[in-house]
N, C-alpha and C positions, 0 to 999 in steps of 0.2 A: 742919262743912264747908259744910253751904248759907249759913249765916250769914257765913262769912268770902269765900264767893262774892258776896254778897250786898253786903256793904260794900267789895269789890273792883271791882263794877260801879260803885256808888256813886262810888267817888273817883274812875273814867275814862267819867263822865257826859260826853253832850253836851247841849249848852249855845249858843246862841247868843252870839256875845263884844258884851262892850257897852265904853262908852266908857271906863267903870273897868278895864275887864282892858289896852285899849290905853295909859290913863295911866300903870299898872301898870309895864307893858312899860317906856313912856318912863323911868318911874324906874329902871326897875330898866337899864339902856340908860345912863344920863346919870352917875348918881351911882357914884361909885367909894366912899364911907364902907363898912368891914366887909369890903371886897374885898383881898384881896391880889395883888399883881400876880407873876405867875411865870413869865410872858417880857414880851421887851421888846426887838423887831428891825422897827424904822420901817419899816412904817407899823402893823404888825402889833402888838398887845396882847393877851398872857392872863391874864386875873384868874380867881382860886377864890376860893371862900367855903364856909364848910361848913354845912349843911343841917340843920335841925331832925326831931329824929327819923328820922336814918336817918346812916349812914355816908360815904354819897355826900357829894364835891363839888358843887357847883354854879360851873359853869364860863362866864364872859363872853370873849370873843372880841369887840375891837375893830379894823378893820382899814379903810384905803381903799383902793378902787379907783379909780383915777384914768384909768384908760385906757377905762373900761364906764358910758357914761350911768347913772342910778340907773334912770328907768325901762326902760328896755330890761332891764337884771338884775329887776327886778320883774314883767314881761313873762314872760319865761325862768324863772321860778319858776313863774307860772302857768298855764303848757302844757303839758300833760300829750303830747302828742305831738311837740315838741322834743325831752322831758326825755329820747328815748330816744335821742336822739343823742349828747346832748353827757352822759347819767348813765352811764358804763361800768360802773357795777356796780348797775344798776336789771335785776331778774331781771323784772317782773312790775308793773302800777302797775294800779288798777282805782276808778272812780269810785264809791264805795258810794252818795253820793245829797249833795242841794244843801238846805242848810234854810233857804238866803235868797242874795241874790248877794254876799253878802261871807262866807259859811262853808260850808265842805262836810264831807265825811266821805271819808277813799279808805283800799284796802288798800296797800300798798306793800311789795314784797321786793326786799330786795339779796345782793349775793354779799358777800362778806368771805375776806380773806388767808388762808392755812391760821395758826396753825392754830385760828384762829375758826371758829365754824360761822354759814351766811347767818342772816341777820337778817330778820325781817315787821315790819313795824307797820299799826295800825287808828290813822289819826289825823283830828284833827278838825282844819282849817286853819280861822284867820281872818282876813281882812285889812279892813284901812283906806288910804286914798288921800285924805292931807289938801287936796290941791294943793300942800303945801309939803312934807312926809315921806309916807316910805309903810313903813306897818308891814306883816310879816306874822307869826302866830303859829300854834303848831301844839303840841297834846298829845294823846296815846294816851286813846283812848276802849274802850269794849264795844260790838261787833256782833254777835250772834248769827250772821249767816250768815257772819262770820269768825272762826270760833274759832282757836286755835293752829295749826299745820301741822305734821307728821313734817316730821322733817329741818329744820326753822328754830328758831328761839332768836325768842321774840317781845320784841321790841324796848318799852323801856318810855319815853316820852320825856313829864317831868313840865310843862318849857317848853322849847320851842324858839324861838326868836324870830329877826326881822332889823325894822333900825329903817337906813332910806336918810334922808338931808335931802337935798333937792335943791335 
């Protein structure tokens, strides 16, 4: 049991993101090869692909906003005291700590529909501001002083990403 805690920390390491996890991102963002496409309602796109070792999809969402400058939405991701206006299902958001000014650590709970039960996550955000795109990425880490919570389902998110060109 401590061994399998042990290599569960492990894979939700933080890390500071370097320019290979943002290229990453770009490719995995740009290139449709291996994707399959499974909606398809302009301007809106979803692709799946399925995942190594494990059952899960791995899900791409391509869409524009047309009406939302890119950075003003980039903006609005990164305020944590907006978010509680415009996120109607943010129970709870908490800044765990900053390990450079392009990555942090936060806790974050939401509510969820019946008949899901709410949701926590411990994620590690990081972003880039090329002048020309603005990436953000975000995967579930280990905190000690956030362990699980009764009453929520902790949330696992392996990549989350948004890729703007502006």
């Amino acid at each position: 049991m401590k061994r399998e805690r042990q290599e569960e920390e492990h894979r939700l390491e933080v890390r500071v993101a370097e320019d290979r996890d943002f290229e990453r991102l770009k490719q995995l963002c740009d290139c449709h090869d291996g994707w399959n496409l499974a909606f398809d309602h302009p301007p809106t796109k979803v692709y799946t692909r399925p995942t190594k070792d494990s059952t899960f999809q791995m899900i791409k969402v391509c869409t524009v906003y047309s009406d939302i400058d890119a950075n003003v939405l980039y903006d609005v991701l990164h305020d944590p005291h907006y978010r509680q206006i415009w996120d109607k299902h943010m129970i709870h958001s908490v800044d765990v700590g900053y390990l450079n000014p392009n990555n942090d650590v936060s806790y974050y709970a939401i509510s969820c529909p019946t008949p899901l039960k709410n949701r926590d996550f411990v994620l590690q955000r990081s972003w880039l501001d090329t002048g020309r795109e603005l990436y953000v990425l975000n995967h579930s880490v280990y905190h000690h002083q956030y362990p699980p919570k009764k009453g929520f389902v902790r949330g696992l998110s392996h990549l989350t990403d948004g890729e703007d060109i502006t």
